[in-house]
Backbone bond lengths (Angstrom), bond angles and torsions (degrees), N, CA, C in turn:
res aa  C-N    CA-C-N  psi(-1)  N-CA   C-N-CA  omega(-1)  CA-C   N-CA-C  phi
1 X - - - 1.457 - - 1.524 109.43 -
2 X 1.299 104.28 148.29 1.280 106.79 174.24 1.476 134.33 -74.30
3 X 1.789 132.61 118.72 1.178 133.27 -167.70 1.553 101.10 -78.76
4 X 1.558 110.55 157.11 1.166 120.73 -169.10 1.554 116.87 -49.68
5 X 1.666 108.04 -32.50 1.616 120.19 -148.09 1.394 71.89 -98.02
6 X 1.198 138.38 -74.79 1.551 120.96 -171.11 1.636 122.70 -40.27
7 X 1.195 107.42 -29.05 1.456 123.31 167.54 1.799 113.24 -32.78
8 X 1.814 87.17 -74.00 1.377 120.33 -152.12 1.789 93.28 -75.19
9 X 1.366 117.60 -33.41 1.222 118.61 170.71 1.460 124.01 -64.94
10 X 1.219 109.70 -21.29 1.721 125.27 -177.77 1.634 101.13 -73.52
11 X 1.606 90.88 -46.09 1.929 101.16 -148.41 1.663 72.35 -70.29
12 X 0.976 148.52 -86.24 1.944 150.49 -145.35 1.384 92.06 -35.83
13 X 1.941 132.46 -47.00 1.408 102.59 -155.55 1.454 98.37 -92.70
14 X 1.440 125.06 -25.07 1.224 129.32 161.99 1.746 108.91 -30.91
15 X 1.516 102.49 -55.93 1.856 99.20 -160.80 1.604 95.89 -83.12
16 X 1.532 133.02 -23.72 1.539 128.12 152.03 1.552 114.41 -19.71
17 X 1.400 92.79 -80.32 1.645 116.02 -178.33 1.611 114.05 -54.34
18 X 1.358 118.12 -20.08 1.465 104.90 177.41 1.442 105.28 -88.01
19 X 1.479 112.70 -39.94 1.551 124.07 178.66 1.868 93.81 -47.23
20 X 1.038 133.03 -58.93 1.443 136.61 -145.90 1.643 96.73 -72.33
21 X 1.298 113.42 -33.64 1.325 127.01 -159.67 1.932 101.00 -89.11
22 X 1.696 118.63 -36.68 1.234 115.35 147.24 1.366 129.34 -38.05
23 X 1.811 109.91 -50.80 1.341 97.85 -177.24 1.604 121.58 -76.50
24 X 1.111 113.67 -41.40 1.857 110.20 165.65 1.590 96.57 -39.44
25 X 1.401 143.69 -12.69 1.121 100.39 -173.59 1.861 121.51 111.77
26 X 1.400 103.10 -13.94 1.368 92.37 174.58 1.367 114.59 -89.63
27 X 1.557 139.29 -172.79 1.640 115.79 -141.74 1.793 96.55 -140.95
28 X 1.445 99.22 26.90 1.641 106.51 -167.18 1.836 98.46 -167.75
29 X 1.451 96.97 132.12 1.643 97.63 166.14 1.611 121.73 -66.95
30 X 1.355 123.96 -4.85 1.151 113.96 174.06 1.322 107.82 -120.11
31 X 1.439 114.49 38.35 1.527 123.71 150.51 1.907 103.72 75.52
32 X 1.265 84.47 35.00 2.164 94.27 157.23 1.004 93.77 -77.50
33 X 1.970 88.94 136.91 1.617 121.50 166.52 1.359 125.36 -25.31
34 X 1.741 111.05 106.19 1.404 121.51 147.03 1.057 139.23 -59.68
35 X 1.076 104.76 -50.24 1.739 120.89 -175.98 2.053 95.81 -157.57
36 X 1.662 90.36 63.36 1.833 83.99 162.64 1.177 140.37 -64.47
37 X 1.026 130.55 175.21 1.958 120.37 179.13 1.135 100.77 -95.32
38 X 1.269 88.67 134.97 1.943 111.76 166.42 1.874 121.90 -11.15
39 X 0.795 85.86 134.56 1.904 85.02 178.74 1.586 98.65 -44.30
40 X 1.844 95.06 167.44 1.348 101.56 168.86 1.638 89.70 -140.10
41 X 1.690 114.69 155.32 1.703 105.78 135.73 1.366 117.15 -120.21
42 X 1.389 81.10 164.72 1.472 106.54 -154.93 1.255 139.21 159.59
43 X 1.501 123.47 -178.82 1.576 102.14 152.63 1.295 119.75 -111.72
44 X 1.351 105.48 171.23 1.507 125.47 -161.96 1.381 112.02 -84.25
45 X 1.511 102.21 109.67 1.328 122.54 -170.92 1.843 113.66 -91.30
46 X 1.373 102.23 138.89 1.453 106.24 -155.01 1.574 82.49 -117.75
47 X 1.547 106.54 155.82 1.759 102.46 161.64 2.082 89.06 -145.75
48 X 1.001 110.86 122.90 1.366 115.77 147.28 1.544 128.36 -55.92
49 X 1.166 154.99 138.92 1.425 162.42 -179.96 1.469 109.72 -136.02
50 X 2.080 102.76 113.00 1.394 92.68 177.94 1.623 111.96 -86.67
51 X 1.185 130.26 87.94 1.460 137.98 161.63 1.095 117.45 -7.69
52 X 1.489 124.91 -32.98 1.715 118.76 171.66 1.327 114.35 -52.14
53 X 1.255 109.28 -20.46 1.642 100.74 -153.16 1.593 95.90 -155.75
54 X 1.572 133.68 15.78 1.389 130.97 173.12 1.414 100.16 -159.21
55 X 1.606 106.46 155.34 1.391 115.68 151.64 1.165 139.88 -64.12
56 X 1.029 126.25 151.72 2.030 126.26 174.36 1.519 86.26 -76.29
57 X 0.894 147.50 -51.70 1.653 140.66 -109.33 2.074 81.39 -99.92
58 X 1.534 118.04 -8.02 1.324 124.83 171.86 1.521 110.38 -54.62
59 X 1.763 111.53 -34.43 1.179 106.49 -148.59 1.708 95.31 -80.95
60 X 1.637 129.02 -11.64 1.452 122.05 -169.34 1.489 105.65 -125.66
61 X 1.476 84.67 30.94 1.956 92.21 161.60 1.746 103.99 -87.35
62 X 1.461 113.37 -4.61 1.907 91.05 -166.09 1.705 100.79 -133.19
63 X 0.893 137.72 119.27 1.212 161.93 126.79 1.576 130.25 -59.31
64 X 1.284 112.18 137.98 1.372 106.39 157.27 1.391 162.80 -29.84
65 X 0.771 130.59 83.26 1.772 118.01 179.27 1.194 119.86 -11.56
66 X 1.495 106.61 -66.72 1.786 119.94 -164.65 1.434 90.44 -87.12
67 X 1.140 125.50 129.05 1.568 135.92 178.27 1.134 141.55 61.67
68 X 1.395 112.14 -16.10 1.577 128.86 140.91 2.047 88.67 111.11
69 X 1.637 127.69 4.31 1.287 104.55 -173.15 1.401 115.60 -62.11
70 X 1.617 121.73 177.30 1.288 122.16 -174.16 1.912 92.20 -79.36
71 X 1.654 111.69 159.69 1.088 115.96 168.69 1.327 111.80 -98.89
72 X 1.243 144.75 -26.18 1.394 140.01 122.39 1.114 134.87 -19.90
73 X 1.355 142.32 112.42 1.655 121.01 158.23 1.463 113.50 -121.97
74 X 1.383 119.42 15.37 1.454 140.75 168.51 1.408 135.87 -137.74
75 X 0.924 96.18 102.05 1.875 93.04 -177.32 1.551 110.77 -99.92
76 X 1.852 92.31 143.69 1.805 72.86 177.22 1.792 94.51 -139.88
77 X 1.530 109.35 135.70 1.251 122.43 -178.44 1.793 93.10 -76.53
78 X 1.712 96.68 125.11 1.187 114.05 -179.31 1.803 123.68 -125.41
79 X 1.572 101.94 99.92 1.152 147.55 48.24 1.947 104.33 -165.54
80 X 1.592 116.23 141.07 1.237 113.78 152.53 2.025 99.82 -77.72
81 X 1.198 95.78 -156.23 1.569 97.34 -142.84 2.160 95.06 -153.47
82 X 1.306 117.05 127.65 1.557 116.43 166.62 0.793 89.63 -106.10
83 X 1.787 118.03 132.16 1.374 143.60 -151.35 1.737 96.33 -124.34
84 X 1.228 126.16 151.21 1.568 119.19 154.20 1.442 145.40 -111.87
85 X 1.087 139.21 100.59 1.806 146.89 -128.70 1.684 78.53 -84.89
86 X 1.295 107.96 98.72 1.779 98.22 167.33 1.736 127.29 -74.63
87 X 1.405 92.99 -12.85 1.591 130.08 171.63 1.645 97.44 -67.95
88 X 1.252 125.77 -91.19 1.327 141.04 175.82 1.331 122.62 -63.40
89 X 1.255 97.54 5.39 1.717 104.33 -165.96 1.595 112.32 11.21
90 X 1.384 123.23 68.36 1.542 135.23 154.30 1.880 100.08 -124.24
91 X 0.822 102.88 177.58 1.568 147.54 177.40 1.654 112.03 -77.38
92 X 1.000 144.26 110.29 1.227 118.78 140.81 1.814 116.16 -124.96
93 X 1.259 98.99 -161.44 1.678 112.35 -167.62 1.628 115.33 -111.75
94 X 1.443 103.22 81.31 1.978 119.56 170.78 1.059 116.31 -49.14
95 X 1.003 119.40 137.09 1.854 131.66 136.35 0.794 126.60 -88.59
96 X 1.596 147.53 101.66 1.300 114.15 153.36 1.294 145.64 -51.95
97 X 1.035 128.64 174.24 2.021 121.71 -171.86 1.742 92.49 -52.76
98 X 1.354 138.52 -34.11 1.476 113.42 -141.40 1.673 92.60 -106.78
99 X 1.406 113.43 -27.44 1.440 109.80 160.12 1.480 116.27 -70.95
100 X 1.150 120.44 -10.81 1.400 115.88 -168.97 1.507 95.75 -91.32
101 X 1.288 117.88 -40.23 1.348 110.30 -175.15 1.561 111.30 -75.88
102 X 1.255 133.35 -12.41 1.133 121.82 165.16 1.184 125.73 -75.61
103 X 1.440 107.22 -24.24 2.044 107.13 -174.18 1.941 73.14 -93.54
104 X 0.909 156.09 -60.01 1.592 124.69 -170.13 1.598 114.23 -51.58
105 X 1.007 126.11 -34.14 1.112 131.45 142.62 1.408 165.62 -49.05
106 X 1.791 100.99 0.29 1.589 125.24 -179.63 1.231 112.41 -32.45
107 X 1.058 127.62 -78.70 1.610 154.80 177.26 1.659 87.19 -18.43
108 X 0.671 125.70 -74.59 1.924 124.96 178.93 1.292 120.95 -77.94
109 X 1.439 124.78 -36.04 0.902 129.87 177.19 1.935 148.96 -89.94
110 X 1.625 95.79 -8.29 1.322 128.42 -172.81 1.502 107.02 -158.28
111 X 1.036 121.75 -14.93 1.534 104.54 171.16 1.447 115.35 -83.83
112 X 1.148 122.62 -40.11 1.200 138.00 169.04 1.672 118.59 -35.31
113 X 1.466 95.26 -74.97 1.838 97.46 158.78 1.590 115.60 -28.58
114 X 1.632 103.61 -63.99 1.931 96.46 -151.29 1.759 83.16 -93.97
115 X 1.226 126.57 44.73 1.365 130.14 147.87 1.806 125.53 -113.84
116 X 1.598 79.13 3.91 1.629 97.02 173.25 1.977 91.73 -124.47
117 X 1.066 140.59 6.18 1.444 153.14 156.38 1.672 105.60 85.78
118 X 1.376 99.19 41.82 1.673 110.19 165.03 1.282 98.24 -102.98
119 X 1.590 101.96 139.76 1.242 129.61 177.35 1.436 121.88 -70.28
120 X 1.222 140.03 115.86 1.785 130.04 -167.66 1.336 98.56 -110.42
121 X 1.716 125.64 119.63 1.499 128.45 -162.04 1.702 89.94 -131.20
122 X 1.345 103.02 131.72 1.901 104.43 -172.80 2.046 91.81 -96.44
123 X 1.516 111.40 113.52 1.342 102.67 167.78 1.529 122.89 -90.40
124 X 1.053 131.09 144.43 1.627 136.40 174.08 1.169 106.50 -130.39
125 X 1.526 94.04 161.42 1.701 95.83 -125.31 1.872 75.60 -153.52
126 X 1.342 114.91 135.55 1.449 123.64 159.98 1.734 111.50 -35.89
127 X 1.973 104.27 153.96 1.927 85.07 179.19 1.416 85.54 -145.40
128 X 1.247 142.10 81.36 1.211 152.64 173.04 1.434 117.78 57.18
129 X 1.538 121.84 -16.88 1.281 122.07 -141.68 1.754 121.15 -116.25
130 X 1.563 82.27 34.92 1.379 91.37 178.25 1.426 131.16 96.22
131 X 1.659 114.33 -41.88 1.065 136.22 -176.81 1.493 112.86 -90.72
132 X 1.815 117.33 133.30 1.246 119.02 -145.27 1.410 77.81 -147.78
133 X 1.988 106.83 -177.52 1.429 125.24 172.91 1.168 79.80 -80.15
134 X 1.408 131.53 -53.37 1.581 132.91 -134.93 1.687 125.17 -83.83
135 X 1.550 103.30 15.07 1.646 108.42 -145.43 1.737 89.65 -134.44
136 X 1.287 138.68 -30.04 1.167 136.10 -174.83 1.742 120.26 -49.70
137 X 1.515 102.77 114.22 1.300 94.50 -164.39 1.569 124.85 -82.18
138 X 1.377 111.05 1.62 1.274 128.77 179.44 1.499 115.03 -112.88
139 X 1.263 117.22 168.74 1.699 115.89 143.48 0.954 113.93 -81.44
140 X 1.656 121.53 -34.54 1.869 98.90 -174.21 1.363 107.74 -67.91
141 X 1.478 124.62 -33.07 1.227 122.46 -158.68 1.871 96.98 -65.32
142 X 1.613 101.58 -46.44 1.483 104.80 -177.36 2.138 123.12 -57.28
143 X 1.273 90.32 -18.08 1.837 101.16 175.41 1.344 96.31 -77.98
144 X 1.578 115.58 -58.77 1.292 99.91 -146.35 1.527 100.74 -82.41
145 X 1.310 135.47 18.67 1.800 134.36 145.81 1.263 107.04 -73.69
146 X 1.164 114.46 -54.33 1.289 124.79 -179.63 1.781 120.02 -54.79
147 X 1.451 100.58 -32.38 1.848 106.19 174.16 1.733 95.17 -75.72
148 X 1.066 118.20 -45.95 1.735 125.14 -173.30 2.009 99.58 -55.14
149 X 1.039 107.89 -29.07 1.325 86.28 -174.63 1.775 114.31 -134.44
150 X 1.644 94.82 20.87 1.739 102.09 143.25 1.490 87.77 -99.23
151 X 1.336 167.63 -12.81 1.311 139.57 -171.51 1.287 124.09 -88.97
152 X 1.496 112.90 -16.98 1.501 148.70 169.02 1.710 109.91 -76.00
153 X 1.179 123.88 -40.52 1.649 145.22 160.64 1.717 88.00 -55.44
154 X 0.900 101.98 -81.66 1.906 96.90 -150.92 1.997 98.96 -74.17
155 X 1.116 103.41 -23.79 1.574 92.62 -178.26 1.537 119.24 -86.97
156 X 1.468 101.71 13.20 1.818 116.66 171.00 1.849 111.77 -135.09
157 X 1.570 84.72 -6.36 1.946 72.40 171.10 1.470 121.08 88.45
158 X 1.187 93.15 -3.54 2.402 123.33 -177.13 1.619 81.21 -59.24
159 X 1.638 88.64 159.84 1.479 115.07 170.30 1.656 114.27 -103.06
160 X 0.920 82.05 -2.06 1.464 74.15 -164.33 1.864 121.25 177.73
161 X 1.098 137.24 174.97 1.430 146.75 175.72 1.672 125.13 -87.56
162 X 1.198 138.83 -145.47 0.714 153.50 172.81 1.767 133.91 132.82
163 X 1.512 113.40 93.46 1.504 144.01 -159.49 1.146 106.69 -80.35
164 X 1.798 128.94 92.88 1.187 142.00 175.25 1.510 97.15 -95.81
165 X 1.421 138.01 138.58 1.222 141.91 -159.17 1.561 90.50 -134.02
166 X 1.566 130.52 53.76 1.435 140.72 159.75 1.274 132.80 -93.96
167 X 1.221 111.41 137.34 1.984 94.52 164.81 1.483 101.29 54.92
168 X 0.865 126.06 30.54 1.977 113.37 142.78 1.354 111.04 -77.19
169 X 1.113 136.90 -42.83 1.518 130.99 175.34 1.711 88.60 63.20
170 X 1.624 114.16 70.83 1.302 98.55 160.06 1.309 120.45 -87.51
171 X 1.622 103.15 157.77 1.217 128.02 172.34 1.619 104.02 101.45
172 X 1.893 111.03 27.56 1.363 107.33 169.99 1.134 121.34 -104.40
173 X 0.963 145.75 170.69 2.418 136.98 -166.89 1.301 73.98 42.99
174 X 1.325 141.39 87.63 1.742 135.13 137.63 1.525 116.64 43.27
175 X 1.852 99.42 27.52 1.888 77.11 -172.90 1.622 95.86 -104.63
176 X 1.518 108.26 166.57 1.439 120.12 -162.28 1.664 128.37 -73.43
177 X 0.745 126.15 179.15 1.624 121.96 -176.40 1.099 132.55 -63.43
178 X 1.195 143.36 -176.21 1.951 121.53 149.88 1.441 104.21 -83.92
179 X 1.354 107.38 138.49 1.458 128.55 164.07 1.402 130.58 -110.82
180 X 0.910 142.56 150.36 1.670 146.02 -178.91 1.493 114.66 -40.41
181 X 0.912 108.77 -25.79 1.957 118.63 -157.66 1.815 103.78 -96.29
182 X 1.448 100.83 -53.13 1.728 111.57 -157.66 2.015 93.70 -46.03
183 X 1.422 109.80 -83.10 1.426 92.62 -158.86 1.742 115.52 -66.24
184 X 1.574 136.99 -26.91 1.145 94.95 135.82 1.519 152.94 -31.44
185 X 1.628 132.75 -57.80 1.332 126.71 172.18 1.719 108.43 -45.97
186 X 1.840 116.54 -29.55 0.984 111.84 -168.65 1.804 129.41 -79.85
187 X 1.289 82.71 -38.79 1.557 95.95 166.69 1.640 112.60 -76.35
188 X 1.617 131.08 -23.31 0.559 103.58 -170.73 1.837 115.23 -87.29
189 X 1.258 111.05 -6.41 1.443 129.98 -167.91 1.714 94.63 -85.92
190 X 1.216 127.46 -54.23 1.449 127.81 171.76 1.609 127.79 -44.37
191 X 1.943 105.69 -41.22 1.173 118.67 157.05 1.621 113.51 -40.91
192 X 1.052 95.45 -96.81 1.636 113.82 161.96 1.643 105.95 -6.22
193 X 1.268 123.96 -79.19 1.561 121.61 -177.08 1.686 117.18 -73.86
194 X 1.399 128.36 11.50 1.178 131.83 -165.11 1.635 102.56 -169.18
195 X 1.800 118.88 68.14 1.145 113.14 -162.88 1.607 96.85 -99.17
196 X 1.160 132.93 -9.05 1.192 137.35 160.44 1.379 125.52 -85.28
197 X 1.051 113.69 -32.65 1.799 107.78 176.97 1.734 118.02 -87.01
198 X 1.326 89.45 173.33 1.930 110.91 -171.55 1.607 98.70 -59.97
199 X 1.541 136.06 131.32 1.031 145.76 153.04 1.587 113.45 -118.71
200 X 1.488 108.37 88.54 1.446 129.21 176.20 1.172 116.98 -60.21
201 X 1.769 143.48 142.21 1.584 135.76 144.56 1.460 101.01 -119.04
202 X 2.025 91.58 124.57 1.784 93.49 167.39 1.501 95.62 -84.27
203 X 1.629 107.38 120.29 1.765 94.45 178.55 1.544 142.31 -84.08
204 X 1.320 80.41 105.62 2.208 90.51 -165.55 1.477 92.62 -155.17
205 X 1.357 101.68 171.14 1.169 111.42 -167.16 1.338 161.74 46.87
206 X 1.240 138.09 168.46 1.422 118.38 -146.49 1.668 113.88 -78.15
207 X 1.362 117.22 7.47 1.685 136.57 -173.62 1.810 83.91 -83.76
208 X 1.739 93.45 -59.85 1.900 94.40 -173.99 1.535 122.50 -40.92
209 X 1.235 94.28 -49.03 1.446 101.49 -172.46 1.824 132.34 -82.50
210 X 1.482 89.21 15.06 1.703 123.35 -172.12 1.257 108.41 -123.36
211 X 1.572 145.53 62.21 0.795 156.67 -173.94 1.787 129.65 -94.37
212 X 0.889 91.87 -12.05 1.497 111.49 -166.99 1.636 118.52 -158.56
213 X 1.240 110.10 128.66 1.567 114.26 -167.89 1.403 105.04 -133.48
214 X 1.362 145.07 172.63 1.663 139.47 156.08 1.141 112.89 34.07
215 X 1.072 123.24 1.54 1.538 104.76 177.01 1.594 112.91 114.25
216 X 1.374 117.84 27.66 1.193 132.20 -175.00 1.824 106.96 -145.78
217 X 1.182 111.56 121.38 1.333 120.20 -173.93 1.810 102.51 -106.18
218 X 1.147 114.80 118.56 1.457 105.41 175.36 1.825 123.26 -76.97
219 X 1.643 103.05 -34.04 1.124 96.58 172.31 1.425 149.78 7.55
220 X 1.682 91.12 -55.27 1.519 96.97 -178.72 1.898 120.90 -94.03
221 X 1.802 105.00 5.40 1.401 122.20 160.12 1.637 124.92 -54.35
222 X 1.321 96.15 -31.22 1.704 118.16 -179.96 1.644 113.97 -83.32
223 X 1.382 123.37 127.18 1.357 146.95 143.77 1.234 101.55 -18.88
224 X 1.467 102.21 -83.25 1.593 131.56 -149.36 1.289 92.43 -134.32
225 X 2.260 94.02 162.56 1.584 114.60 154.91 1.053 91.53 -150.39
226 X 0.971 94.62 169.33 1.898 111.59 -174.44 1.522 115.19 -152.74
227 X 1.253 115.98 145.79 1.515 113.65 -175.25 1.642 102.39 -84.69
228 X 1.524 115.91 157.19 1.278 89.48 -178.76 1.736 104.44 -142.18
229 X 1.031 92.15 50.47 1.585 119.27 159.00 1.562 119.27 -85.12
230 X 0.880 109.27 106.51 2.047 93.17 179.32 1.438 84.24 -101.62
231 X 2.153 85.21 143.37 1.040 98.98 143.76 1.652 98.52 125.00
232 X 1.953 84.44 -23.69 1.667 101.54 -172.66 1.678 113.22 -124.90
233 X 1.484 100.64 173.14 1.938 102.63 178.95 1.489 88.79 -102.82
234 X 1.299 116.14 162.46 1.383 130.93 -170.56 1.549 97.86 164.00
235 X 1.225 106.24 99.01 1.838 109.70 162.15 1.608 109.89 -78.07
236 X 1.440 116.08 124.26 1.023 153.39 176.46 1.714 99.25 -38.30
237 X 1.064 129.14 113.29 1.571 136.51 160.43 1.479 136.17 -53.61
238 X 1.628 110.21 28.82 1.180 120.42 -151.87 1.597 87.06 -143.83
239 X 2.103 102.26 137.30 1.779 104.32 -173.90 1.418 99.85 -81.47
240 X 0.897 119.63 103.41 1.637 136.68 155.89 0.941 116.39 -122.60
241 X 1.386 128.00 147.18 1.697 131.81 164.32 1.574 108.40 -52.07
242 X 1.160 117.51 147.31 1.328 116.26 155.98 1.529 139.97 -41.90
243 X 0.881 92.40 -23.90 2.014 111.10 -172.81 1.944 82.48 -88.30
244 X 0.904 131.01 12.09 1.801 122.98 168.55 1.349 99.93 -113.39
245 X 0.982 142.09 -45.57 1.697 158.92 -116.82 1.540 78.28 -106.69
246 X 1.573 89.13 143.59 2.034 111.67 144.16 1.458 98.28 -141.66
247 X 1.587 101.75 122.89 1.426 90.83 157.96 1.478 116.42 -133.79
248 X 1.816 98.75 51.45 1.557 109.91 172.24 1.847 82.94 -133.08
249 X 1.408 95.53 149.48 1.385 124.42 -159.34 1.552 116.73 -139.40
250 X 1.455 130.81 113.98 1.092 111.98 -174.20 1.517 108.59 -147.17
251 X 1.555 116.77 153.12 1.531 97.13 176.01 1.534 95.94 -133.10
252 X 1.568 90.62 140.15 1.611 100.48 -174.84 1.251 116.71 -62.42
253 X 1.243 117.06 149.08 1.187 135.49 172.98 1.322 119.79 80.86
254 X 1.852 111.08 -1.50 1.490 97.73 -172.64 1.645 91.46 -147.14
255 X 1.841 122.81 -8.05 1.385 111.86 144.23 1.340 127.84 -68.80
256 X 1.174 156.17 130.06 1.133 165.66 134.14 1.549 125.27 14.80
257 X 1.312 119.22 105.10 1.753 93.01 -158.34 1.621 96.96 -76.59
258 X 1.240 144.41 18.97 1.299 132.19 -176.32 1.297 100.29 -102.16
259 X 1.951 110.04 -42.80 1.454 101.46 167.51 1.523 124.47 -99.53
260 X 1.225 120.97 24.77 1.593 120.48 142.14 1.481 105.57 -78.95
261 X 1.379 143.21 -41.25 1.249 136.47 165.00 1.603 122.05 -55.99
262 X 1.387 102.60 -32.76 1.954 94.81 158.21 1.154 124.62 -66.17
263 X 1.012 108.94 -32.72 2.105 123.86 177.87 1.025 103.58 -37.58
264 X 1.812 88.83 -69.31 1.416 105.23 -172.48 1.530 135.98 -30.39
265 X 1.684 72.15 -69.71 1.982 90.75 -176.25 1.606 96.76 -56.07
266 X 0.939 121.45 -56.54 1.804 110.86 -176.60 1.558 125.74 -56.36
267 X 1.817 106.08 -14.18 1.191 76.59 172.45 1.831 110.27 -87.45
268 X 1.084 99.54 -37.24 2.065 110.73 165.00 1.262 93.96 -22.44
269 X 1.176 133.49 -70.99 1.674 138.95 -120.41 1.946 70.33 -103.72
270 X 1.390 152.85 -71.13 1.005 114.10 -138.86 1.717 106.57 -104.27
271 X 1.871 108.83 34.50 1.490 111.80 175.19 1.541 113.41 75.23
272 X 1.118 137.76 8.16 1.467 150.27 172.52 1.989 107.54 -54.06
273 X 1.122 115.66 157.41 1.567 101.04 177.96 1.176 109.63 -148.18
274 X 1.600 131.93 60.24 1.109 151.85 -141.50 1.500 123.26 174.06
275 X 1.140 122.27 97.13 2.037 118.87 162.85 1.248 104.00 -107.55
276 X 1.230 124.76 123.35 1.569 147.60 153.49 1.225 116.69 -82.56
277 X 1.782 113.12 111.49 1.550 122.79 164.26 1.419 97.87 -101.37
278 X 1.674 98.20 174.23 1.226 104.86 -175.52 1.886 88.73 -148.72
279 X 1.474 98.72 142.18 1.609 89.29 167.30 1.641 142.67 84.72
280 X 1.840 83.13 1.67 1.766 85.79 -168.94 1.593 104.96 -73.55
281 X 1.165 106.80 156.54 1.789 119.37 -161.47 1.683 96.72 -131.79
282 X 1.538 104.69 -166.92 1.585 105.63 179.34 1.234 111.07 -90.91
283 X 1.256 151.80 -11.17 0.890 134.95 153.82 1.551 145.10 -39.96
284 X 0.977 127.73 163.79 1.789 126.96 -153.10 1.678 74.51 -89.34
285 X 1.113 123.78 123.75 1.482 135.26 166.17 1.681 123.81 -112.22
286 X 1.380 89.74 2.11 1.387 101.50 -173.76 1.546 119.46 -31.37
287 X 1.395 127.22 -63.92 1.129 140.55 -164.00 1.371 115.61 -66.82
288 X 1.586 94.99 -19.44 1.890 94.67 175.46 1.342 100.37 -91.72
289 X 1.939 133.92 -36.84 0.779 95.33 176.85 1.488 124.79 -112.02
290 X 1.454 111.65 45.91 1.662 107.12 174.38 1.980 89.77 -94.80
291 X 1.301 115.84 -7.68 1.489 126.34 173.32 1.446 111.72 -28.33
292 X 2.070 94.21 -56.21 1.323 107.97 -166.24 1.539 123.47 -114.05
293 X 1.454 106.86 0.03 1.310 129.30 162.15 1.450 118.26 -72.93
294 X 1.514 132.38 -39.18 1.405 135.61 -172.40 2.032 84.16 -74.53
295 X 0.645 112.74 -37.09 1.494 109.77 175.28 1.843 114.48 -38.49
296 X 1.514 76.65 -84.92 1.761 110.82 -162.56 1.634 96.56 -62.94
297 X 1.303 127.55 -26.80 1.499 114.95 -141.05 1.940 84.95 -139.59
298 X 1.399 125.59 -52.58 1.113 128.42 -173.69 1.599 107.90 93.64
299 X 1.404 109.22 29.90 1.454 118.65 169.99 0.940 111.20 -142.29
300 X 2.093 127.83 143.62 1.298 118.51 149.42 1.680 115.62 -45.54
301 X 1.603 95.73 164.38 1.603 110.29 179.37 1.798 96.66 -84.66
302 X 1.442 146.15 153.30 1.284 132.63 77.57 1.652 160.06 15.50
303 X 0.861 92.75 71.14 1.882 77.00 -172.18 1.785 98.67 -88.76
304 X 1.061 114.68 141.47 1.635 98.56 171.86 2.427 84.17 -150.17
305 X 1.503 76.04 136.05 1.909 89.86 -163.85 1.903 90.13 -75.79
């Protein structure tokens, strides 16, 4: 966890880098559109990036043919991490070194994107240790995760969240089960501290399937859902309009570009407003994804390094 003085040392080069990023000209400290790319229609195409081993800055190498928009309009840093204080027995919110070096790194690494008007969403993701969305036995306990990672949102300039319900392995260091209440209190406390930004669900797990408690449905707290099967269709189990939903799923380079182009066309053809990648890396990927772009958009993709 982060100590105060490392904190306060982060937040100064953080507010450096936004100051620097004012003077070029962009019109927001967390790096709103300067000079964004051209509209697109369509739907809103998401790509995950696993950071261990790739750049974000992959996701605004590819654009369109026909009109030059970005083929991205979501990026999501993949994955922060719910950690478990076996000491304090609470929860908190990890980085590893390669996520850590990217949010120390905004200024190059995420400003850039949402200066072309892609969205940068930090996902966390279960980390063996027991500790889940779905397991918090309190509300306070469930706010104050939830304050830890709106404070991480605004103290890097992120757009937004994103609630992978993996790899908690609850009920490990003695912590408790999933219950009805935890990711309600949780989403609903995050709402609350983050009423403007993206609140993502990859839908799995026992957080997914806990949606509603007392008489309060969170559902409608969420942006987006997404199925998170690649490879397959699966509409998302969550009341959202369609124009939020993906329930075509694909990961580059190892879905099929004939059936990322079925996805596609089905989600067009059945009004869906959502494509989910998974996995894009540095490589020239073009061909897999103009696969699913001649679809969604009616243009090859771009790759430009």
């Amino acid at each position: 966890m982060f100590t105060p003085i490392r904190r306060r040392a982060r937040r100064a080069a953080l507010a450096l880098s936004a100051a620097a990023a004012l003077v070029l000209g962009t019109t927001a400290a967390n790096g709103a559109p300067a000079d964004p790319a051209p509209a697109k229609q369509g739907p809103t195409s998401v790509a995950y990036v696993e950071v261990n081993n790739n750049s974000m800055l992959n996701v605004g190498k590819y654009t369109l043919a026909n009109g030059g928009g970005n083929v991205f309009d979501v990026a999501v840093i993949f994955a922060a991490n719910i950690n478990y204080d076996t000491g304090t027995q609470t929860a908190y919110l990890h980085f590893n070194e390669n996520v850590q070096r990217v949010l120390d790194n905004v200024a190059t690494q995420v400003r850039p994107l949402q200066r072309k008007g892609i969205k940068v969403l930090l996902s966390v993701l279960g980390n063996h240790q027991g500790a889940g969305f779905a397991n918090f036995t309190s509300q306070q306990a469930a706010s104050a995760f939830a304050k830890q990672i709106s404070d991480a949102v605004a103290e890097y300039g992120l757009d937004g969240v994103d609630f992978d319900d993996e790899y908690a392995e609850y009920g490990t260091n003695g912590t408790a089960q999933p219950n009805d209440s935890s990711f309600v209190h949780l989403v609903t406390a995050l709402r609350a501290n983050m009423p403007d930004k993206v609140i993502s669900l990859y839908n799995i797990g026992p957080a997914a399937a806990r949606l509603s408690y007392g008489g309060v449905d969170v559902s409608s707290a969420f942006d987006y859902a997404w199925n998170p099967y690649y490879g397959t269709w699966q509409v998302p189990g969550v009341a959202l309009p369609k124009s939020k939903l993906s329930p075509a799923a694909v990961e580059i380079g190892r879905t099929s570009p004939a059936t990322a182009a079925g996805l596609a066309r089905r989600t067009v053809d059945e009004g869906y407003g959502v494509y989910l990648t998974y996995n894009l890396d540095g490589s020239d990927r073009s061909a897999d994804v103009s696969a699913f772009t001649r679809e969604l958009y009616g243009s090859e993709a771009v790759h430009t390094p």
